[in-house]
ZATOR-777928 format. One line per 4 residues: number of its first residue (from 1); their letters; for each residue x, y, z of N, C-alpha, C. Coordinates in pm, whole numbers, always signed. Atoms other than C-alpha are relative to their C-alpha. Layout:
residues N
NUM) a) X:Y:Z:X:Y:Z:X:Y:Z ~ ... .
END
This chain:
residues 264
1) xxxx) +31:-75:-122:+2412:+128:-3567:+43:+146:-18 ~ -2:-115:+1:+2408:+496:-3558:+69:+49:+110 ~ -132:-17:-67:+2651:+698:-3347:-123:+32:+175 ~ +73:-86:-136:+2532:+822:-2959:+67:+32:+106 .
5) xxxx) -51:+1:-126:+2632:+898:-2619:-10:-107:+97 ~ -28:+115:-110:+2699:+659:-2361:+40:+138:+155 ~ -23:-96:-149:+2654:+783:-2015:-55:-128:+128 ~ +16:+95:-89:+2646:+557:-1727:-28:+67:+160 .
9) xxxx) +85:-45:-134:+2436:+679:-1408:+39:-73:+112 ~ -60:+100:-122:+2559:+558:-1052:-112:+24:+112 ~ +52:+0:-109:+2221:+675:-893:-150:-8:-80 ~ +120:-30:+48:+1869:+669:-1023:-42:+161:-6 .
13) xxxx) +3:-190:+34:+1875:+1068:-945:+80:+31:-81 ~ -129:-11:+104:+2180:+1048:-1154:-69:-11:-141 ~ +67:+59:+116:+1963:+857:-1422:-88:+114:-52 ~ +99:-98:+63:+1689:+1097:-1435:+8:+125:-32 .
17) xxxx) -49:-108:+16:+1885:+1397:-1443:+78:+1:-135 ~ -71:+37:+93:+2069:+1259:-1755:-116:+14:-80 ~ +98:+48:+92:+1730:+1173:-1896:-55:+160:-52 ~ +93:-124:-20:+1608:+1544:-1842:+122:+62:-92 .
21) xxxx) -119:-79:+47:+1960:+1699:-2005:+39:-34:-132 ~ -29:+85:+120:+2028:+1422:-2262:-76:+37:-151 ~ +71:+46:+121:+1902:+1428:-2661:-17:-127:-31 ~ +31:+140:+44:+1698:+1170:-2742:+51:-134:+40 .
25) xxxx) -88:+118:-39:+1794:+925:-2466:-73:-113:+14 ~ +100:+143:+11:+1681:+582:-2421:+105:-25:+158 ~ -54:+68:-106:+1753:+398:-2110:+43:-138:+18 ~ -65:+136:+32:+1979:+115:-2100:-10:-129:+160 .
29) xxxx) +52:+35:-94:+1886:-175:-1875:+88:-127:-24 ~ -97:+134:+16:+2010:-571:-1979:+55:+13:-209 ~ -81:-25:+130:+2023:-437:-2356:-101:-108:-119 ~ +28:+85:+83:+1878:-735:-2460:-111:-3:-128 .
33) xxxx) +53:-4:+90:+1615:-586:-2679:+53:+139:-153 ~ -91:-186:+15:+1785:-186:-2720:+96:-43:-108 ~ -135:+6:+64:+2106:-304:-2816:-20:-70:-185 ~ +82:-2:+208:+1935:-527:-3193:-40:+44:-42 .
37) xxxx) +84:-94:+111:+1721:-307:-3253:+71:+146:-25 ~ -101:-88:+57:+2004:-37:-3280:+97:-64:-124 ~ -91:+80:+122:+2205:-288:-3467:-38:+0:-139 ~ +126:-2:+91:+1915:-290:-3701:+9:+120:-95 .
41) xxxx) +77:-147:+40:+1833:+81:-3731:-46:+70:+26 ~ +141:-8:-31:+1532:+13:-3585:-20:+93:+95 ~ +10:-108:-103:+1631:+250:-3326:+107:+78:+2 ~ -90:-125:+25:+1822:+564:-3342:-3:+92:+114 .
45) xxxx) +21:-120:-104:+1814:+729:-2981:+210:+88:-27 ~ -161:-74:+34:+2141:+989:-3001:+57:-53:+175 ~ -85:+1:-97:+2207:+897:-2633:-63:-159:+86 ~ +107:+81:-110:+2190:+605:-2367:+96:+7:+142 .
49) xxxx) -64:+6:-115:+2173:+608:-2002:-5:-160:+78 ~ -30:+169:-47:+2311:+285:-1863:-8:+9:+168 ~ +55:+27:-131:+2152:+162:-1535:+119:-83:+97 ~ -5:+181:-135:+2380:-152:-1411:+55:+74:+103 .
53) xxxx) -36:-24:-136:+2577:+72:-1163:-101:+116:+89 ~ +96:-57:-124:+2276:+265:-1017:-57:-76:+132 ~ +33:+48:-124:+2236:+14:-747:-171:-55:+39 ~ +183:+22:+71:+1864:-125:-905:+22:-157:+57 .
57) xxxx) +21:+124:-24:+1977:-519:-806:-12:-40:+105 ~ -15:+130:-133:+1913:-829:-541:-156:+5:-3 ~ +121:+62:-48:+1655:-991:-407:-72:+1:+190 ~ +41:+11:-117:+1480:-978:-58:-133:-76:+16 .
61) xxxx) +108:-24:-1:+1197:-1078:+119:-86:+66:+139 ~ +63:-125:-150:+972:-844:+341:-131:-72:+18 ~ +136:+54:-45:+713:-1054:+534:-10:-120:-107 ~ +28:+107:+87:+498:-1216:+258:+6:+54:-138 .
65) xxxx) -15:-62:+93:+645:-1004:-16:+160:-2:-20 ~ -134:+17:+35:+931:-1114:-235:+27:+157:-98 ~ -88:-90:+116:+1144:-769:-376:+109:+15:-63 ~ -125:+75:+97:+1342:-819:-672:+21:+171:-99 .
69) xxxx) -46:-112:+95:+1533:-488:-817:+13:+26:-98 ~ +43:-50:+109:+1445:-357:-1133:+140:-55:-102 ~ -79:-11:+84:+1832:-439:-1272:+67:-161:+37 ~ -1:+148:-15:+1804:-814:-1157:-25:-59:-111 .
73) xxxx) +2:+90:+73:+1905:-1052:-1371:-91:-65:-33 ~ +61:+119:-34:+1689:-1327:-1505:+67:-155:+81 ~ -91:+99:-61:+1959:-1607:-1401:-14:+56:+173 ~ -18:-16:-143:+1964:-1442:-1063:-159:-55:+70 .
77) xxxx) +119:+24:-37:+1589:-1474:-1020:-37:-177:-8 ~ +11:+156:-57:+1605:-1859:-1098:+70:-47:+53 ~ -109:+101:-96:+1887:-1935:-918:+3:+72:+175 ~ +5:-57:-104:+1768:-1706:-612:-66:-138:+92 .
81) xxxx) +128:+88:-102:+1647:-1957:-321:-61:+73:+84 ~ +160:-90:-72:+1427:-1680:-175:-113:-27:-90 ~ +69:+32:+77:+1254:-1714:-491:-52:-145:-19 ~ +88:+160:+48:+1252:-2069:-539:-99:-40:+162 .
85) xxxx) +93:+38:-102:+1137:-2107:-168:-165:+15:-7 ~ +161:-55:+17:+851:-1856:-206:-72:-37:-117 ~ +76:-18:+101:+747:-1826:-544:+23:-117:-78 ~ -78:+61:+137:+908:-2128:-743:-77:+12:-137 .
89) xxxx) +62:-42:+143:+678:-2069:-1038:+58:+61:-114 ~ -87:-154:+18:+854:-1708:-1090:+123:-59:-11 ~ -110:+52:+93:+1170:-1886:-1059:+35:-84:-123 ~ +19:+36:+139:+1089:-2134:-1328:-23:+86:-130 .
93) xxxx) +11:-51:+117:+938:-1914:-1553:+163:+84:-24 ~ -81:-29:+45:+1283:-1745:-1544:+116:-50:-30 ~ -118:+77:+59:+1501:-1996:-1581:-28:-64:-160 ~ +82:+59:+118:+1292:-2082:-1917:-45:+163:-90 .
97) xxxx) -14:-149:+164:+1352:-1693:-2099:+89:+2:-51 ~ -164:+26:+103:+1621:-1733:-2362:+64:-99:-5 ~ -109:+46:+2:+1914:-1868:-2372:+87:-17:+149 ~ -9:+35:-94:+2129:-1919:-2096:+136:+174:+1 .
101) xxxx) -58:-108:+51:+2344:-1574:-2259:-112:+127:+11 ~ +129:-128:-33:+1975:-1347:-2273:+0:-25:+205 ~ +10:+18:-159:+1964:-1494:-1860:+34:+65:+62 ~ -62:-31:-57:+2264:-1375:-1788:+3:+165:-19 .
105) xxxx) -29:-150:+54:+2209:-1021:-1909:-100:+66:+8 ~ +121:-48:-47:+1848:-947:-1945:-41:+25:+173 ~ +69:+3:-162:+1647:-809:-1645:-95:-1:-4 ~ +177:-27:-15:+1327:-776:-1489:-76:+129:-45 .
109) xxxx) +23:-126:+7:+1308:-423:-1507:+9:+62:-145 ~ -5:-10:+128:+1393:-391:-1877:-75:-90:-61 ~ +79:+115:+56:+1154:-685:-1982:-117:+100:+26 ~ +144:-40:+69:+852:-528:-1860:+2:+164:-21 .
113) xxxx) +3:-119:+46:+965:-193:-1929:-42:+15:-145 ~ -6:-13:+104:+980:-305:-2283:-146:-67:-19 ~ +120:+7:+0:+658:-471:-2254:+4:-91:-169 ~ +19:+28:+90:+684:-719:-2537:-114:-91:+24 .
117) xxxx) +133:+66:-33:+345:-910:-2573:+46:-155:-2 ~ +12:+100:-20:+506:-1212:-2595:+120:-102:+131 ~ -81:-14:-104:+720:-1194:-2294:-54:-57:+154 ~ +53:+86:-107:+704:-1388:-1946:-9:+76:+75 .
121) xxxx) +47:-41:-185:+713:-1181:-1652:-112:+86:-40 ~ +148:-60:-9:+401:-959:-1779:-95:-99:+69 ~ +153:+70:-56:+191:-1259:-1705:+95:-14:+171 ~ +4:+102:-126:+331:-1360:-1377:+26:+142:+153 .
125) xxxx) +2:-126:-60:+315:-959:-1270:-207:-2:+56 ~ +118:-15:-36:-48:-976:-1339:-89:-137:+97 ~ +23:+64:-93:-130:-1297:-1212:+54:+2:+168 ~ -56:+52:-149:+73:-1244:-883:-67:+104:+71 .
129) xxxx) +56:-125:-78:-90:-893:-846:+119:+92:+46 ~ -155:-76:-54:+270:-769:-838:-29:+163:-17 ~ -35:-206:+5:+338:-374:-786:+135:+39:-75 ~ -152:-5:+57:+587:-213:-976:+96:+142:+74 .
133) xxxx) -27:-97:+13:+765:+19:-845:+116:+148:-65 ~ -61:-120:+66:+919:+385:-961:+90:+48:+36 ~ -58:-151:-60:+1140:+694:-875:-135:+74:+2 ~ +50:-77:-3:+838:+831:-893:-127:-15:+94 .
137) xxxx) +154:+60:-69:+499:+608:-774:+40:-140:+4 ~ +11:+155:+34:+385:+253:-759:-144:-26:-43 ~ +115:+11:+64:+167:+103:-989:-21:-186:+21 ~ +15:+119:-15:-29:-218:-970:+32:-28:-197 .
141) xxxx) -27:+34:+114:+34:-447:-1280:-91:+46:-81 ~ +133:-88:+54:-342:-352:-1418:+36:+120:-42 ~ -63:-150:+14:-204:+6:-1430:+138:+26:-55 ~ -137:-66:+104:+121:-34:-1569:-4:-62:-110 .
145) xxxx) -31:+57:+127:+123:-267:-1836:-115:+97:-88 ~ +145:-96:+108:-100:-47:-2146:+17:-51:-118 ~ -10:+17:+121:-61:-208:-2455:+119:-66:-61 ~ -109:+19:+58:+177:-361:-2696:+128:+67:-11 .
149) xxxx) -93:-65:+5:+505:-267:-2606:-32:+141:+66 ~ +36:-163:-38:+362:+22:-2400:-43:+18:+146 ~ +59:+25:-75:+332:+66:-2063:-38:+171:+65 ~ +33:-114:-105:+252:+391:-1783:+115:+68:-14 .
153) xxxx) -67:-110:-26:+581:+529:-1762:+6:+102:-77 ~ -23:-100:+2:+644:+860:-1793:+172:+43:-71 ~ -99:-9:+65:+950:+985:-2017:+150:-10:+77 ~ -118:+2:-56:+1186:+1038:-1737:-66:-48:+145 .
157) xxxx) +24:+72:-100:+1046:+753:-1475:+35:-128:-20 ~ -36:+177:-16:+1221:+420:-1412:-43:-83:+111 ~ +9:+78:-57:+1153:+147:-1277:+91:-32:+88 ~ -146:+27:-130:+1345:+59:-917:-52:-119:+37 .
161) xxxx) +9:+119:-43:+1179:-244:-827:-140:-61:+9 ~ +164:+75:+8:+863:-524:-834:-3:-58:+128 ~ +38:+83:-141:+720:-654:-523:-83:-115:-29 ~ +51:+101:-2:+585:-977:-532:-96:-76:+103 .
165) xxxx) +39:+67:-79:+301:-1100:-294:+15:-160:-27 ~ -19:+108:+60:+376:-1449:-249:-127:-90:+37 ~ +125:+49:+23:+70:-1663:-327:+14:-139:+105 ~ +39:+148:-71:-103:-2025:-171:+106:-79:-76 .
169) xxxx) -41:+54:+109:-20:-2171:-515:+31:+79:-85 ~ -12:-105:+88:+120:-2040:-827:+90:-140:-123 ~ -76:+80:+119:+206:-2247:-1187:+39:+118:-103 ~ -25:-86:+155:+379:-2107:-1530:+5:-97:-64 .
173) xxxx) -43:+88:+118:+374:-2308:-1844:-19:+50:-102 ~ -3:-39:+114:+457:-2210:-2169:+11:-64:-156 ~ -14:+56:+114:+436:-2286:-2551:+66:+43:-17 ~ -140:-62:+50:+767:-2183:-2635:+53:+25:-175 .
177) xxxx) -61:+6:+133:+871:-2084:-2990:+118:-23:-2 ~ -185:+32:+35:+1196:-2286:-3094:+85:+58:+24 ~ -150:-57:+9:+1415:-2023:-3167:-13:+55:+94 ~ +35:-81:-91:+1324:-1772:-2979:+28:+14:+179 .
181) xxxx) +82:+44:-141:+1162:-1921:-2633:-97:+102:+29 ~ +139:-39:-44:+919:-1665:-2652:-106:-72:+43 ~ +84:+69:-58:+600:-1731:-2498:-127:+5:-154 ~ +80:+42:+106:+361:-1876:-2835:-132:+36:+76 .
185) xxxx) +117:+43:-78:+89:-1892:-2566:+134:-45:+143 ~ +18:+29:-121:+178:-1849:-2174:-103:+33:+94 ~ +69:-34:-131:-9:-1899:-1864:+34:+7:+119 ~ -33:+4:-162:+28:-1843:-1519:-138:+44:+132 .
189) xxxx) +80:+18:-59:-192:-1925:-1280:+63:-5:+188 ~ -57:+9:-99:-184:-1811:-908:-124:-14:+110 ~ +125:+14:-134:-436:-1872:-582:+59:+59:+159 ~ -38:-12:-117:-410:-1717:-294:-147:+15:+95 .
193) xxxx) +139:-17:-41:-684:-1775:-31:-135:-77:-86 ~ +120:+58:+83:-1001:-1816:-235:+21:+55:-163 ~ +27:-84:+116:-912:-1577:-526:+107:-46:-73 ~ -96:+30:+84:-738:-1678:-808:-20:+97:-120 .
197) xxxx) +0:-113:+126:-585:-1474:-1122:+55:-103:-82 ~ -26:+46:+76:-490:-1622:-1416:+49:+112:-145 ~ -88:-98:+98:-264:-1432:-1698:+73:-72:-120 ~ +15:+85:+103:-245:-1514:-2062:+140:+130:-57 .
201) xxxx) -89:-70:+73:+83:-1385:-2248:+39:-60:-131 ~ -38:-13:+109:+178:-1414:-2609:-99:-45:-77 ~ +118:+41:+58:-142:-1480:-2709:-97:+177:-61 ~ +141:-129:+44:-365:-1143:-2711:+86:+144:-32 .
205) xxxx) -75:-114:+109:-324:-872:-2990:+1:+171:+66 ~ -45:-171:-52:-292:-578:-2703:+111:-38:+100 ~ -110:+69:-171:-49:-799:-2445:-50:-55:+70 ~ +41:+54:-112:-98:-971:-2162:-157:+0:+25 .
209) xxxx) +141:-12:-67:-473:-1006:-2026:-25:-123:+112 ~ +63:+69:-106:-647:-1160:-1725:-105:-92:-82 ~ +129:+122:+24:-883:-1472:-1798:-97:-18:+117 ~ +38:+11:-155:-1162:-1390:-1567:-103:-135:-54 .
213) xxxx) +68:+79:+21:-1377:-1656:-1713:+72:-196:+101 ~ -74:+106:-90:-1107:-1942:-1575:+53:+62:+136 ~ +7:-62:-153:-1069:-1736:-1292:-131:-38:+94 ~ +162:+70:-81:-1465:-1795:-1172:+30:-121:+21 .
217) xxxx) +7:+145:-32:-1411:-2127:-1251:+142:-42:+94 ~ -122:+66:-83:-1079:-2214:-1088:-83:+64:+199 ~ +49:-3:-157:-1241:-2002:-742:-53:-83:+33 ~ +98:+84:-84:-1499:-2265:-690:+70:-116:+2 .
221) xxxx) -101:+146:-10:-1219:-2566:-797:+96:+15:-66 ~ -105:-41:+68:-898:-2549:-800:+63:-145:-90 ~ -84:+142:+32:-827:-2819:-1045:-4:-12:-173 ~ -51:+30:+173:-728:-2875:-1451:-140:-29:-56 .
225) xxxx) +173:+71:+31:-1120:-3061:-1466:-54:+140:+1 ~ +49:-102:+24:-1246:-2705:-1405:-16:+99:-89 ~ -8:-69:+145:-1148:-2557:-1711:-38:-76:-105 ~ +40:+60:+120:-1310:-2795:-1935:-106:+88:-34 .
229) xxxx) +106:-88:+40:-1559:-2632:-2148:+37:+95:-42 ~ -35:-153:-7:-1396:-2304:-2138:+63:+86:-125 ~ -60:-30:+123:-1337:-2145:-2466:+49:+126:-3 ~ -64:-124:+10:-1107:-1856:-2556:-31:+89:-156 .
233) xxxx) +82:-91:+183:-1279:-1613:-2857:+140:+41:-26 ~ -163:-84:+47:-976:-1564:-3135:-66:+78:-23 ~ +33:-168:+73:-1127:-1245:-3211:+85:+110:+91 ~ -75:-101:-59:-910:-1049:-2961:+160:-43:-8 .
237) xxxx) -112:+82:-4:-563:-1299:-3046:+105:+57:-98 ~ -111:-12:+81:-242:-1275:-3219:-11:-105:-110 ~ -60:+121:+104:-206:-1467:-3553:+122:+76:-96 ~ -78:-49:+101:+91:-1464:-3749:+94:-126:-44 .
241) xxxx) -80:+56:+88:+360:-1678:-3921:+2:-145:+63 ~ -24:+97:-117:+428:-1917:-3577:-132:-86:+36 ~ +176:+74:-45:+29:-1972:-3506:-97:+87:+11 ~ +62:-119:+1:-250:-1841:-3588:-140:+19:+124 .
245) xxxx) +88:-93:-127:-543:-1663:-3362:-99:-155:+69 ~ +113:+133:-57:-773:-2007:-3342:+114:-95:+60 ~ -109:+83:-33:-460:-2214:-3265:+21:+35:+173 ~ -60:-52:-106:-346:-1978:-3007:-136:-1:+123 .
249) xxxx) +140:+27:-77:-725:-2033:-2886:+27:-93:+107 ~ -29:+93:-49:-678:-2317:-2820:+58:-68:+89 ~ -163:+1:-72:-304:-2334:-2679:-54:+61:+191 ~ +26:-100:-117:-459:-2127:-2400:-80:-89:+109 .
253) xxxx) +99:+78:-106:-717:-2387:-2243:+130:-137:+31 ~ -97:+88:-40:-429:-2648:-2293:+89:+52:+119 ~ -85:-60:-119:-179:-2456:-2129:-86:+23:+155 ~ +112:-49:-105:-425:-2312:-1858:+3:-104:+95 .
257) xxxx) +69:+88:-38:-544:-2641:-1763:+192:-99:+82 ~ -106:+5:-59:-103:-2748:-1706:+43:+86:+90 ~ -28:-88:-102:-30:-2441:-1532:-72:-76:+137 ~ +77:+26:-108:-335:-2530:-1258:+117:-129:+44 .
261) xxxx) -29:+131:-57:-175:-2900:-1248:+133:+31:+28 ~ -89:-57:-40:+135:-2733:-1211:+46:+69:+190 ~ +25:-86:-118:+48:-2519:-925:-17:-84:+92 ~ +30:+69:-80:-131:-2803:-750:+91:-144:+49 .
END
């Protein structure tokens, strides 16, 4: 690890004023990806600004919208019973990232900041239609997530918190890699009303994507039988060491088809 500054922010104006003053800062959130890949090498920022006491955590809910603070735990999010009431999906999928050590440390707000493609709350942002919001704006999930590891923000804009509409129905199920628990292939499937989204994570070679094809079909029936038929082209997929692009094809109508029975 290479040497840096440590600076610890007690306000989000605090944060961004650090960010604007700082060399080469990175922003420190649960660590859980920052902190190895410094260990590594792999990353060399000269400074970091550390979030946990800017006042970014908890959970609420407003109406029919669960908001969960950008420096929220994953453990907090499955062991929230606002969450499990409303969303339980969302709390499952987070009691099922890591270890029970990444839980306690990782957050929401540093997960999809970091935007890894094979990461859970991207899908269950886009399937829920979640908002993210800033210090600066709010973006729908469509608009923030951009690519592998890449999303909308802006050099000195953090994330303060995701809003969650909470759906009719809503499943997650994942192919989990052993070590890891990455998502090999996740889905998450949500209905609200007539419209359903469906969100494919660790599968496609730009991140996350919408499945509008099982989307048509799930609007007219919401049921596991509706996705028969439904094939996923590997030509846009991830292959590599774990499974490759036709596999992960595959993984996707399986999964898909549990999520729904999940949900229902």
């Amino acid at each position: 690890m290479y040497p840096f500054k440590y600076h610890k922010a007690a306000t989000v104006r605090g944060a961004v004023a650090i960010l604007k003053k700082a060399e080469e800062p990175k922003l420190l959130a649960g660590g859980q990806t920052l902190i190895p890949t410094m260990k590594q090498r792999l990353a060399s920022p000269k400074a970091l600004v550390d979030l946990a006491g800017a006042g970014l955590s908890g959970i609420e809910q407003k109406g029919r919208t669960i908001v969960i603070g950008a420096m929220t735990t994953h453990a907090e999010v499955a062991n929230s019973p606002v969450v499990q009431a409303a969303i339980p999906a969302l709390a499952k999928l987070a009691g099922h990232i890591g270890d029970p050590q990444v839980r306690h440390r990782g957050t929401i707000g540093g997960s999809i900041a970091n935007n890894d493609p094979a990461a859970d709350y991207p899908a269950a942002l886009m399937a829920l239609g979640a908002t993210v919001h800033t210090n600066k704006r709010k973006l729908a999930a469509e608009e923030f997530f951009a690519g592998l590891f890449s999303t909308a923000l802006d050099e000195d804009e953090i994330v303060t918190k995701v809003a969650f509409p909470v759906p009719g129905k809503a499943g997650y199920v994942k192919f989990p890699n052993p070590a890891s628990r990455y998502a090999i292939v996740g889905v998450f499937v949500a209905k609200k009303g007539r419209a359903v989204r469906v969100a494919v994570t660790g599968a496609g070679s730009d991140g996350v994507f919408r499945h509008e094809a099982m989307e048509e079909a799930l609007g007219k029936r919401f049921n596991p039988k509706s996705l028969d038929g439904i094939a996923t082209p590997a030509g846009n997929l991830n292959g590599d060491i774990h499974a490759s692009a036709d596999y992960r094809a595959h993984l996707i109508g399986v999964i898909a088809k549990r999520a729904v029975a999940a949900a229902a």
